[in-house]
C-alpha positions in Angstrom: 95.2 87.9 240.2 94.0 85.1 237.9 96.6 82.6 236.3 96.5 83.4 233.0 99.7 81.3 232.0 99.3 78.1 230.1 101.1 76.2 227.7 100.4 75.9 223.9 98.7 72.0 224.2 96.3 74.0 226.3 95.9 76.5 224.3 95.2 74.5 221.6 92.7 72.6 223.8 90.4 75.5 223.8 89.3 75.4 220.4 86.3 73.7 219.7 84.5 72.4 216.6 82.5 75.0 214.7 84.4 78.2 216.5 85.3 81.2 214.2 89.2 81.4 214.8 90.8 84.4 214.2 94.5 84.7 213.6 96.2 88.1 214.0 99.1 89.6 212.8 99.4 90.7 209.0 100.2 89.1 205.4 103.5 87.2 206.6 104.1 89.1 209.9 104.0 88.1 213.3 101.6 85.2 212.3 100.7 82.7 215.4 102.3 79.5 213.5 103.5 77.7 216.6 100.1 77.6 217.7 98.4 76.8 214.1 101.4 73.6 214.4 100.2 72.5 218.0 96.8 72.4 216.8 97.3 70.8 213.4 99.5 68.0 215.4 96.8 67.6 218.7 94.4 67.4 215.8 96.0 64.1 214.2 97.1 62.8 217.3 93.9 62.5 220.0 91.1 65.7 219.3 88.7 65.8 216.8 88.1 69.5 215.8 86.2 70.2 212.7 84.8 73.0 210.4 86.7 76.1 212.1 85.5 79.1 210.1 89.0 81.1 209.9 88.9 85.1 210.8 91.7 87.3 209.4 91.9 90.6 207.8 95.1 88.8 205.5 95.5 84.9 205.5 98.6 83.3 204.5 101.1 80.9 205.4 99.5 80.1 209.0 95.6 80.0 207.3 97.0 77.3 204.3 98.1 74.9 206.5 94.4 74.7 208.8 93.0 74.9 205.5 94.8 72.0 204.0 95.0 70.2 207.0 90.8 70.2 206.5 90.5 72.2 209.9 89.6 75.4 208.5 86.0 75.2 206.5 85.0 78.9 206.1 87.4 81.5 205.2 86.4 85.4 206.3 89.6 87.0 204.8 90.0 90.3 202.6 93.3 88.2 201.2 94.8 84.8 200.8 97.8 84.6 199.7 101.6 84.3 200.1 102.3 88.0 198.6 105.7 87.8 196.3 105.9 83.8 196.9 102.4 83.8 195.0 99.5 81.8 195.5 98.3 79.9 199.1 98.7 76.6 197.4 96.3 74.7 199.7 93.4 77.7 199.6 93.8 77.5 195.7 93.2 74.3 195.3 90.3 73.6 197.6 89.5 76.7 196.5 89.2 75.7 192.7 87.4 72.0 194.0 84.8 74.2 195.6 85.5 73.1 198.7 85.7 75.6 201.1 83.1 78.1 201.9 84.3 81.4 201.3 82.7 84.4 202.8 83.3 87.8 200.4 85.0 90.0 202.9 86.9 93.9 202.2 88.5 95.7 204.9 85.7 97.8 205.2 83.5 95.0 206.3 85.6 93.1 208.6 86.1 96.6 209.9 82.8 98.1 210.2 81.7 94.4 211.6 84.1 94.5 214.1 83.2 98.0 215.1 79.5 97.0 215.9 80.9 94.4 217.8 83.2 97.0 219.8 80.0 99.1 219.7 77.8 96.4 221.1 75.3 96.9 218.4 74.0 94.5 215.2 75.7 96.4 212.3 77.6 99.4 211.8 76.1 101.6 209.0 78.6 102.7 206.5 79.3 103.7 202.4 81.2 100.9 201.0 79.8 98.7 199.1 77.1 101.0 197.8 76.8 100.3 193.9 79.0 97.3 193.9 77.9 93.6 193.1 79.3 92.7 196.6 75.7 92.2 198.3 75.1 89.7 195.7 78.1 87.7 197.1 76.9 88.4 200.7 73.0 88.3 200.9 73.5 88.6 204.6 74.6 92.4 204.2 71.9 94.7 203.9 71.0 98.5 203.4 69.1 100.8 205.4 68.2 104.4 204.6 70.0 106.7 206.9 66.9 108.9 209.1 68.1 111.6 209.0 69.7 112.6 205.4 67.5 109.8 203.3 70.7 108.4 201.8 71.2 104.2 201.5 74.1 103.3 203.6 75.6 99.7 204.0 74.7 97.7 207.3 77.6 95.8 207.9 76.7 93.0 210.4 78.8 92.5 213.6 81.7 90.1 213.7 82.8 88.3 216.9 85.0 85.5 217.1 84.9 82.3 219.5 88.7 82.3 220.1 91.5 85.2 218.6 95.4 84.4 218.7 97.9 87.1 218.7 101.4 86.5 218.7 103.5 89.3 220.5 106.6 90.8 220.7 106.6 90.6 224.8 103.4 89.6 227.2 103.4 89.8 231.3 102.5 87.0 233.2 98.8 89.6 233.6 98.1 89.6 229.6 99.8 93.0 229.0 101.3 92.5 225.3 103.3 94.8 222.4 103.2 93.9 219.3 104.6 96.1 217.3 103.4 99.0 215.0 102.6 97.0 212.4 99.2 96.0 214.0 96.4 95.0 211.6 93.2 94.1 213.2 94.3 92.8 216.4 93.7 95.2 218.5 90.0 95.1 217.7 90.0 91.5 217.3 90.9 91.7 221.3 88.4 93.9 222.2 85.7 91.7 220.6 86.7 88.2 220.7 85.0 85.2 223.3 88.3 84.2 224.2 91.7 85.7 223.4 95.2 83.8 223.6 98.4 85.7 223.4 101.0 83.9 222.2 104.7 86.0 223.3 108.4 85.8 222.3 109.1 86.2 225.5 107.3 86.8 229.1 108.8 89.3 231.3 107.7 90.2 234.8 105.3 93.2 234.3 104.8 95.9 230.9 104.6 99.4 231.6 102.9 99.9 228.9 101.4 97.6 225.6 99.4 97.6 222.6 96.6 94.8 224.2 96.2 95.4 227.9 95.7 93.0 230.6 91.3 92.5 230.8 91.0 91.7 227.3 93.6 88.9 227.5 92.4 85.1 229.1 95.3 83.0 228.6 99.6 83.8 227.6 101.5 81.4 226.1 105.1 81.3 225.9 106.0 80.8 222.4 109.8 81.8 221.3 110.2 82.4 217.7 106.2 81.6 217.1 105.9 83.4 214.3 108.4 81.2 212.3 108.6 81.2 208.6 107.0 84.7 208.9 108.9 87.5 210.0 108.4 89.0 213.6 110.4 92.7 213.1 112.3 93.6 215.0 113.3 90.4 216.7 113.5 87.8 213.8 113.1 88.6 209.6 110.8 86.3 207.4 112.3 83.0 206.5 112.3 83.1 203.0 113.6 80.3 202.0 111.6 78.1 204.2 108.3 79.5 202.5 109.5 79.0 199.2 110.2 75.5 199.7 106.7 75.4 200.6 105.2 77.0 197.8 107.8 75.1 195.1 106.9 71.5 197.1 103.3 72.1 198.1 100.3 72.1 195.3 98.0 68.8 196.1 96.6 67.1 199.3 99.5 64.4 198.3 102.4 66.7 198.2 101.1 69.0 201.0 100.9 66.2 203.7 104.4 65.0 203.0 105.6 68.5 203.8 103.2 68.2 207.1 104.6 65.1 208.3 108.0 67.2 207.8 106.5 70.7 209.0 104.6 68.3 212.6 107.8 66.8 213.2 109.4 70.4 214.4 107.1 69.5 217.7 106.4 67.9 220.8 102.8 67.2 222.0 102.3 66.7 225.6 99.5 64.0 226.6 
C-alpha cells in the first residue's frame, strides 16, 4: 500500500507555478478553504508560486482570496460569486482593472471538456453553443460537421488539471472519500486530474463504500472543519456572518489584505 497521508504544508507544496488548480465542491459548499489558507500563507512566507489558472464549475469565497492574493491568473469558472452575499469582491475588481484572464466557460463546456478528458480523446462533440456568440469569446472552441447526419456540432476541447482538491466529509488512510450528495464536478475532476488531494473532516480506518475511490486519489489530508466559512452539510452549516464581514470589509487590494493578515493569522505554517 502507498502512504498516501500527508499534511496540508505538503500539500500545499505540490503546487507549482503555472498549474491549472481546480477546487471542488459547489457555490459555498464544502469548499477546500483550509488548503486555499495554507497556500495563501506558504506563499507569503518562503514559495514563490505564480499565475495558477483556477478550475471550478462555481468559484467563490475560496477562488477570491487566490485571486486577490495575486495567485490565481486565469479563471475557468461558469460562476464567480458569493450567491445572496453578492459580488466576489476581489474577482470584481481585478475583474473591472482587466486584470485577470478570464476564460468564457458554461457547464456544458467544462462538462463536455472534462468528458473528453475521461474519454481520453481531444474534444467531446456536442450542441451547446451552436448559434450563440460564445465562440467569439473562445476562438479555441471549434465546430465540426457530424459524418454521419451533416449537422454542426460544438467540439468542446478537453480539460485536465495539474492538481484538483476536494474537501470530504470522511477519507481512509487508502483515498476512499464521501462527500456528500451534493457533488458538482468532483467526481470528474478526480477521474481526470494530474494529481488529486483530498482534503477530510475526518480519517477513519477503512470506507466501505465512497463517492471518490481509492486509485484516483494521491495524497489525504486531515483537515477538520476545512470547509470553514462555507457550509459542509451535514457536519457544519455555512458561517454567515463570517462571509458577510468579508463582503461588507473587503472591496480594494488595501482593504482585502487587512482582512488577510486577519484571515493568515487562523494558521500555523510548518518550516
Amino acid at each position: 500500500m502507498i502512504a498516501k497521508r500527508i499534511s496540508l504544508e505538503e500539500a500545499v507544496s505540490i503546487v507549482q507555478s503555472g498549474d491549472t488548480l481546480a477546487l471542488g465542491g459547489m457555490t459555498l459548499y464544502r469548499r477546500p478553504v483550509a488548503f486555499v489558507r495554507h497556500l495563501i500563507k506558504t506563499v507569503r512566507h518562503h514559495k514563490s508560486i505564480e499565475n495558477l489558472t483556477l478550475l471550478a464549475f462555481t468559484a467563490g469565497y475560496e477562488s477570491d482570496l487566490l485571486v486577490g492574493a495575486g495567485i490565481a491568473k486565469t479563471i475557468r469558472t461558469c460562476y464567480f460569486g458569493l450567491e445572496i452575499f453578492g459580488f466576489a469582491p476581489m474577482f470584481t475588481y481585478y475583474a473591472n482593472q482587466g486584470a485577470l484572464q478570464i476564460i468564457e466557460e458554461t457547464e456544458a463546456s467544462i462538462a463536455f471538456g472534462l468528458r473528453a478528458q475521461m474519454a481520453g480523446v481531444g474534444f467531446m462533440p456536442s450542441l451547446a453553443w451552436i448559434g450563440t456568440d460564445l465562440f467569439k469569446l473562445r476562438p479555441d472552441v471549434k465546430t465540426i460537421i457530424d459524418p454521419y447526419s451533416g449537422e454542426e456540432l460544438t467540439a468542446f476541447p478537453a480539460i485536465q488539471a495539474d492538481v484538483a482538491v476536494i474537501h470530504a466529509l470522511q477519507a481512509d488512510k487508502e483515498g476512499n472519500a464521501i462527500i456528500g450528495k451534493n457533488k458538482g464536478i468532483d467526481e470528474e475532476l478526480a477521474l481526470t486530474s494530474k494529481t488529486v488531494i483530498v482534503t477530510a473532516e475526518e480519517i477513519v480506518p477503512a470506507l466501505q463504500e465512497a463517492d471518490i475511490v481509492a486509485p484516483f486519489v494521491h495524497f489525504v489530508v486531515h483537515a477538520p472543519q476545512g470547509a470553514k466559512p462555507t457550509s459542509c452539510h451535514p457536519l457544519y452549516a455555512l458561517d454567515g456572518f463570517a462571509l458577510l464581514d468579508y463582503v461588507s470589509t473587503v472591496s480594494d487590494p488595501d482593504s482585502f489584505e487587512r482582512y488577510l493578515t486577519l484571515f493568515l493569522s487562523q494558521v500555523h505554517i510548518e518550516h
